[in-house]
C-alpha positions in Angstrom: 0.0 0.0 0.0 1.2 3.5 -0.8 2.2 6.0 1.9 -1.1 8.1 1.1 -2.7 4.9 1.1 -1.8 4.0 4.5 -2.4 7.5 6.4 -5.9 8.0 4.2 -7.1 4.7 6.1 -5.5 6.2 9.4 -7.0 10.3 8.9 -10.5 9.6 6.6 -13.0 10.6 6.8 -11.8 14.3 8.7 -15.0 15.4 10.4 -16.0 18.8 9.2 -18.0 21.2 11.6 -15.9 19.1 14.9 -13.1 21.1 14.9 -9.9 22.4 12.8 -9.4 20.2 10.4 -5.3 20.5 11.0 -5.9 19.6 14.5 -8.1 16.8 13.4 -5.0 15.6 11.2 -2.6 16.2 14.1 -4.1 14.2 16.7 -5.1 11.0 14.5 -1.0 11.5 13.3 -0.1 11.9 16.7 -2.2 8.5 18.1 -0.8 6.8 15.2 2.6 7.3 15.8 2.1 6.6 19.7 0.5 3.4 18.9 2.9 2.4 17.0 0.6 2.3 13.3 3.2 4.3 12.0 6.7 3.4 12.8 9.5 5.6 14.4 11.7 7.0 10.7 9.0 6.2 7.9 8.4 8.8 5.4 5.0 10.6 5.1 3.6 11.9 1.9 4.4 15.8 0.9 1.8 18.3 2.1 0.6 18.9 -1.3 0.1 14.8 -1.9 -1.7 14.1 1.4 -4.1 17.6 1.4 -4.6 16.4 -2.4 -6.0 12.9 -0.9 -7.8 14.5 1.7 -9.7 16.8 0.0 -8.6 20.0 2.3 -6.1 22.5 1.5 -2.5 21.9 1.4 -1.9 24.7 4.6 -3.6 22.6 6.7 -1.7 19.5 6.0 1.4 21.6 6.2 0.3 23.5 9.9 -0.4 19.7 11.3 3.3 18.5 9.7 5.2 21.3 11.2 3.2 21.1 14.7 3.9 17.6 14.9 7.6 18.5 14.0 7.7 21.2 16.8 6.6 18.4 19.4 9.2 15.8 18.5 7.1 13.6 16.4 8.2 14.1 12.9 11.1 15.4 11.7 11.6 17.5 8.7 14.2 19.0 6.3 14.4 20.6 3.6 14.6 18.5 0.2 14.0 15.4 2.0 10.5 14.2 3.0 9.2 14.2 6.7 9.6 11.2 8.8 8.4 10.1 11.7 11.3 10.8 14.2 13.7 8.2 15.3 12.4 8.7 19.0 8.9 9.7 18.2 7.9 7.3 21.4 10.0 9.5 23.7 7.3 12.7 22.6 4.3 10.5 24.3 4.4 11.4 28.0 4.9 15.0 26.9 1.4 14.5 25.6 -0.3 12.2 28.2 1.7 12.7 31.3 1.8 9.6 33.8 4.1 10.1 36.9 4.7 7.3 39.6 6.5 9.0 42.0 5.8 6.0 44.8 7.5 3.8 43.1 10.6 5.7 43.7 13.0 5.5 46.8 13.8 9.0 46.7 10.6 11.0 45.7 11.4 14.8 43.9 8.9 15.4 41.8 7.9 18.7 42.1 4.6 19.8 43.0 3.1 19.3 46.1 3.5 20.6 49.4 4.3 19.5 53.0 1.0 17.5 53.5 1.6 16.4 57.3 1.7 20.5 57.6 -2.5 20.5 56.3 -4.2 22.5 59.5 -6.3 19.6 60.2 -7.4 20.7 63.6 -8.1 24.7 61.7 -10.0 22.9 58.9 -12.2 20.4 61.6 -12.8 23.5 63.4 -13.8 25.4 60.0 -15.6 22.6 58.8 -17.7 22.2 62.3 -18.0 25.7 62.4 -19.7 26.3 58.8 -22.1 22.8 58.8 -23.6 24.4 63.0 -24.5 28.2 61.0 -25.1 27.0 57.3 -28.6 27.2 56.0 -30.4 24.2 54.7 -30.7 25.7 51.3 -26.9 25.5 51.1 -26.9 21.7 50.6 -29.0 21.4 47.6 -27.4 22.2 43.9 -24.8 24.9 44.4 -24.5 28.4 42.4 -22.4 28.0 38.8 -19.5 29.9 40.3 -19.2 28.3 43.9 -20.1 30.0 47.5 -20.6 33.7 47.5 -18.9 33.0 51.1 -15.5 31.9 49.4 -15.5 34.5 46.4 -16.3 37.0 48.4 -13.4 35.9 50.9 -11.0 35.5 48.0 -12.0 38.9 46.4 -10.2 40.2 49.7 -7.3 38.0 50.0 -5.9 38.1 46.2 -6.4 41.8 46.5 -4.8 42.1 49.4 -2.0 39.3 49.3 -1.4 39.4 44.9 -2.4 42.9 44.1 -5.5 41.5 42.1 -9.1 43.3 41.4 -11.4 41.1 42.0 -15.1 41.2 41.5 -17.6 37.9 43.4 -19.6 38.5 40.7 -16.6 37.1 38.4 -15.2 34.8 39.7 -15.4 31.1 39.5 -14.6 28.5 42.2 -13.2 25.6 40.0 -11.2 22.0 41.4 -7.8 23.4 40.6 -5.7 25.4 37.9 -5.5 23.2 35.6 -9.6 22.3 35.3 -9.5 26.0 35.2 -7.4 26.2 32.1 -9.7 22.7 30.5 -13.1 25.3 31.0 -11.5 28.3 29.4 -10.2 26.2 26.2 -13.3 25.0 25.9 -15.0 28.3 26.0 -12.6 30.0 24.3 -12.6 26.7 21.5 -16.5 27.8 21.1 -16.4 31.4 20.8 -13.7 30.5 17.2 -10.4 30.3 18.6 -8.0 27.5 17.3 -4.6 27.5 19.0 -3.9 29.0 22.7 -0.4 30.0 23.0 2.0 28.1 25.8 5.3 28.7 27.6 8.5 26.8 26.2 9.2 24.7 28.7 5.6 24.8 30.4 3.6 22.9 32.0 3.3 19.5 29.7 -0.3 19.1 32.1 -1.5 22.0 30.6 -0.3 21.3 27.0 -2.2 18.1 27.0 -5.1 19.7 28.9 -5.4 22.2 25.9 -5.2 19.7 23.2 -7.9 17.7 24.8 -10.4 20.9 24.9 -9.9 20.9 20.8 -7.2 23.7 20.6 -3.6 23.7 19.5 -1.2 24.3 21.9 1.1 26.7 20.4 4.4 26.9 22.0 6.4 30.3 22.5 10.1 30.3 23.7 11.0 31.0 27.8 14.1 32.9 27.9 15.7 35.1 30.9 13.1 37.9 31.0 10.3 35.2 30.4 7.8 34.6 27.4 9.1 35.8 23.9 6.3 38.3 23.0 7.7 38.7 19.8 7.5 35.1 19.2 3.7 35.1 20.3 2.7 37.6 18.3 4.0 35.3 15.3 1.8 32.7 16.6 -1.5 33.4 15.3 -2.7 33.1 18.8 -5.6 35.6 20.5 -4.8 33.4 23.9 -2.0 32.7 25.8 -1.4 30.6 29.5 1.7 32.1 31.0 3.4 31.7 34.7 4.6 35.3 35.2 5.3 35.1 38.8 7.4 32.1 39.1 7.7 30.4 35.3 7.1 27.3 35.7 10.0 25.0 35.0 12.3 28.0 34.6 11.3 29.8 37.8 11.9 33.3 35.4 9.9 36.2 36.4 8.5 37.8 33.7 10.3 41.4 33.1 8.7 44.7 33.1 9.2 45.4 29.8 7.7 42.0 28.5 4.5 42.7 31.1 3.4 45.6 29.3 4.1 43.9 25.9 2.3 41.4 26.5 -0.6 43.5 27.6 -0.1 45.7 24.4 -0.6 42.1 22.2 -3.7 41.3 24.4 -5.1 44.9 23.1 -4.0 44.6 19.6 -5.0 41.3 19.1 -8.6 41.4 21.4 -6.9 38.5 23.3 -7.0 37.0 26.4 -3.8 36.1 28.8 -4.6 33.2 31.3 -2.2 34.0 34.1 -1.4 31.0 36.1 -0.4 32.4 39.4 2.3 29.4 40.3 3.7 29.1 43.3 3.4 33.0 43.9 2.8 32.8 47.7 6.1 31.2 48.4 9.3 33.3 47.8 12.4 33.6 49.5 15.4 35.9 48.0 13.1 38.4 46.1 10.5 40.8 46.6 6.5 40.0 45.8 5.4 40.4 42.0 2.1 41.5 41.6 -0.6 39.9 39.4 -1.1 40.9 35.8 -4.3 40.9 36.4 -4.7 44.2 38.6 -3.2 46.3 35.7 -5.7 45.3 33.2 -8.6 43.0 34.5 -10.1 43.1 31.1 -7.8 41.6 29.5 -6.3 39.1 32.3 -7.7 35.5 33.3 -6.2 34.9 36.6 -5.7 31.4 37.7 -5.4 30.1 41.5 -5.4 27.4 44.1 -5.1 25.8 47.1 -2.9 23.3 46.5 0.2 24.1 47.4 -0.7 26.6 49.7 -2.8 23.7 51.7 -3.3 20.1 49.7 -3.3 19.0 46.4 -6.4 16.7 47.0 -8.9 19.9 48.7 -9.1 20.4 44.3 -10.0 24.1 45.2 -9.4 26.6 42.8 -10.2 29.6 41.4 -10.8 31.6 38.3 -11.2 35.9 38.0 -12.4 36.1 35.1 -13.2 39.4 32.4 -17.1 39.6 32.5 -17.6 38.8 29.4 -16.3 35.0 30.5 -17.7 34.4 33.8 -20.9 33.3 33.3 -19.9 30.9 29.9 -17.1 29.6 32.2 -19.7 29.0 34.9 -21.7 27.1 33.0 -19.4 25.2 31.5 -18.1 23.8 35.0 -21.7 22.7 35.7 -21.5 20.7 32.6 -18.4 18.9 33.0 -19.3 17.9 36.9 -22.5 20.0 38.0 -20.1 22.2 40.9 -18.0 22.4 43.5 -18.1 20.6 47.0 -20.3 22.9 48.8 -19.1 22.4 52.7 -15.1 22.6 51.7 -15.7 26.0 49.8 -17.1 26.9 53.1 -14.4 26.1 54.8 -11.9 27.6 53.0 -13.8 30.6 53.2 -14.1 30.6 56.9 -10.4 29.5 57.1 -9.7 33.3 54.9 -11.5 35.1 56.5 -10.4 34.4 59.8 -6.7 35.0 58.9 -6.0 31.6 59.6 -4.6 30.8 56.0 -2.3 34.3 56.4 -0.8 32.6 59.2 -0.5 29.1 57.9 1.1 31.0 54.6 3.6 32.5 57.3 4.4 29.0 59.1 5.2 27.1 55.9 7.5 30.1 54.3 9.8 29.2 57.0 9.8 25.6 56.6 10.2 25.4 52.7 13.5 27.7 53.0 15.0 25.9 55.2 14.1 22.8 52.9 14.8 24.6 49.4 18.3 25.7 51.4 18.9 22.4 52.6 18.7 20.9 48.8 21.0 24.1 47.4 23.6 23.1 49.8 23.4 19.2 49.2 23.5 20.0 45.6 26.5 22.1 45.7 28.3 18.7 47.6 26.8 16.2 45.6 26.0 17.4 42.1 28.7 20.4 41.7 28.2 19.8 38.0 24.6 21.0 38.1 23.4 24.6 37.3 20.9 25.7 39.9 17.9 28.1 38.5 15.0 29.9 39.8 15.5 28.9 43.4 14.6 32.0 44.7 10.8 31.7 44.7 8.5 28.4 44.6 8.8 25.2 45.9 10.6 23.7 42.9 14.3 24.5 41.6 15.7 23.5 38.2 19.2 21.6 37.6 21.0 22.0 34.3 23.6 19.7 33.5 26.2 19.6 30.8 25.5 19.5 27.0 26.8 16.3 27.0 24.2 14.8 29.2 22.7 12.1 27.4 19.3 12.2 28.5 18.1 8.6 27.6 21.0 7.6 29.6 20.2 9.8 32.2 16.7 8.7 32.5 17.5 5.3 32.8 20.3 6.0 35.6 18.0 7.8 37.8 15.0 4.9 37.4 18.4 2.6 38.7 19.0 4.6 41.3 15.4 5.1 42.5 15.2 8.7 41.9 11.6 10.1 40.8 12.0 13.8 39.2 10.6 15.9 36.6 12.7 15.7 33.7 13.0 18.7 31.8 12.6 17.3 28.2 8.9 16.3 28.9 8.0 19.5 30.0 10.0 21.3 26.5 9.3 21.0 22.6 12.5 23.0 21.4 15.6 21.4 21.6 17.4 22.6 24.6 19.9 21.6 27.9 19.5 18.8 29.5 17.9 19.6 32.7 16.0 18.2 36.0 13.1 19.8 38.2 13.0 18.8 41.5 10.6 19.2 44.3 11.9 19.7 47.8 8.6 21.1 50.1 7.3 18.0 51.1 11.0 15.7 52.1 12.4 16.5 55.2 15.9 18.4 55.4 17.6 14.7 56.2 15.6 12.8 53.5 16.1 15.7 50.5 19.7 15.3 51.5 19.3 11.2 51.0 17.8 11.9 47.5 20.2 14.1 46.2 22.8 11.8 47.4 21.5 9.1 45.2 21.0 12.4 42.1 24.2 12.8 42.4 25.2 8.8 41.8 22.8 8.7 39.1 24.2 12.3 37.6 28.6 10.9 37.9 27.6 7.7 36.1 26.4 9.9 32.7 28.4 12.4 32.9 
């Protein structure tokens, strides 16, 4: 069978009126190769053959190629025809991300705090306090957008802790950042956008989360004064997710001068930026950064949650949205799970309001720099080849190693030696350093120093 043969049987029939047909052609490529239908270095048609065969025209064919190229999936040159890259099955967990980090003896994937420091005995209290005064009508179907209790709590605690304008009326309670980012693709998805704009490195979560809402995750390079604005605008994207407080692997803060470019793109292209506030309560070596959202509410998403701040399983989040989003947004959390748990938004709310989560925020600062200054000093001993970024702020640091890392070697030294850590190829789709992002808020000071030990084992034996 012939090469347009094979991939007409894997892309027909395209279903018009469900979505770019591009991203229609990317995703059934995309399964294909992960499956392994088509196998790592075969040749695909040229753009002009397949789009010929497929009845569309040949830019979409040639958008789908070059995303799929960008990704690590196909390669392409010119002259030569586009094959399926020699480690195509290395792009998959960039695209479906599975982590196992029990399995590991020395656990530093980033992410998640302290959890033996959850308040349980503030959040009983809390929890006993709101069920004695809560009406009965506040345990039947809840409103769209969560509690009035906890937006109107967080309205004064993100403008008072993260400089952001908040209006109840607004904001949306969701189960976390990232089901935040799933409801705004799919709004944004239905009201004609076709690619939202991502940080590279970012997030591979929110990559995959973007794809699966029906858009194209279009990535834009992360350098030293954060995301390339220049680069966006040559996107074609309205929308764009960013990290600007504490980039998220890089730990970059976005500059000054990119802050208001990037709110100069939102204006000239009638766009949206979806600011992930990451890790922005935590920082150690540097002054606060405000939100992006309190210099131009119109034109900023903001993005929040309580899991690092309490624990990753509350899945309390929150949205401030424009108002021209809040109520589609709303809506469309009631149709992907009909709401938010009712008595925990209470909580939460009570927990704010009281100051009790002010305090809390103040207890665990202390406790995460002694820990992220326990792991720079273990890694100065153990791993002196390493290049130490964005420390400063977070709960999660990077590693660079030298060029001549070999990452598949790498990988498979630090599986030996029971290390679990983020590495920094899944979270990237530009060739770049070889690189590691550990966690260190929820090991203790002697068992961070355990699991860099065994880094540094794993690091000497591919270097």
């Amino acid at each position: 069978m012939s090469r347009e043969g094979q991939l007409l049987e894997l892309l027909v029939p395209l279903q018009r009126g469900h979505g770019p047909l591009h991203v229609q052609v990317e995703r059934r490529l995309r399964d294909s190769i992960r499956t392994g239908q088509l196998v790592p270095g075969i040749a695909l048609p040229s753009t002009r053959a397949l789009a010929r065969s497929l009845g569309v025209s040949r830019g979409v064919v040639f958008e789908a190629y070059g995303q799929l190229a960008a990704e690590g999936y196909l390669v392409a040159r010119q002259g030569a025809a586009t094959r399926v890259a020699s480690r195509a099955a290395t792009a998959a967990p960039r695209a479906r991300p599975t982590r196992f980090p029990d399995m590991a003896a020395h656990d530093l994937m980033p992410g998640r705090p302290d959890l033996s420091a959850f308040p349980r005995d503030l959040w009983l209290g809390s929890t006993r306090r709101v069920l004695r005064r809560a009406p009965d009508a506040v345990l039947g179907y809840p409103d769209p957008r969560g509690t009035v209790e906890l937006r109107e709590a967080l309205s004064a605690y993100l403008g008072r802790a993260r400089a952001v304008l908040p209006d109840p009326h607004n904001t949306v309670v969701t189960a976390g950042v990232t089901q935040g980012v799933v409801l705004l693709s799919q709004v944004l998805r239905e009201q004609g956008h076709v690619r939202l704009a991502v940080e590279d490195p970012g997030f591979h979560l929110h990559r995959w989360s973007i794809a699966r809402a029906g858009l194209e995750p279009a990535p834009v390079r992360v350098d030293s004064d954060g995301l390339d604005v220049e680069m966006l605008a040559a996107t074609g994207a309205r929308a764009v997710l960013v990290t600007p407080a504490h980039q998220m692997p890089t730990g970059v803060v976005l500059s000054p001068t990119r802050r208001a470019d990037l709110l100069a793109w939102a204006d000239e292209v009638d766009g949206l930026v979806i600011e992930d506030d990451y890790d922005a309560e935590y920082r150690f070596d540097r002054e606060p950064v405000g939100a992006l959202q309190g210099v131009d509410p119109e034109r900023v998403a903001y993005a929040g949650s309580a899991s690092k701040t309490l624990a990753n399983a509350l899945r309390l989040g929150w949205l401030v949205l424009p108002e021209r989003l809040a109520r589609p947004v709303a809506w469309e959390r009631v149709a992907v799970d009909g709401g938010g748990p009712v008595l925990e938004q209470l909580a939460f709310a009570d927990l704010l309001a009281r100051g009790e989560i002010d305090r809390h925020l103040r207890r665990t600062r202390r406790l995460y720099r002694r820990r992220r200054d326990a792991l720079v000093s273990a890694l100065a001993e153990h791993v002196p080849s390493a290049e130490l970024v964005g420390a400063a702020a977070g709960l999660h640091a990077l590693v660079l190693l030298p060029e001549s890392v070999d990452e598949e070697r790498l990988s498979g030294s630090l599986r030996s030696s029971g290390v679990a850590c983020q590495e920094l190829r899944e979270l990237r789709t530009a060739p770049g350093p070889p690189g590691l992002v550990l966690g260190y808020a929820h090991l203790t000071e002697p068992a961070l120093r355990r699991a860099v030990v065994a880094l540094g084992e794993a690091v000497r034996q591919v270097v």
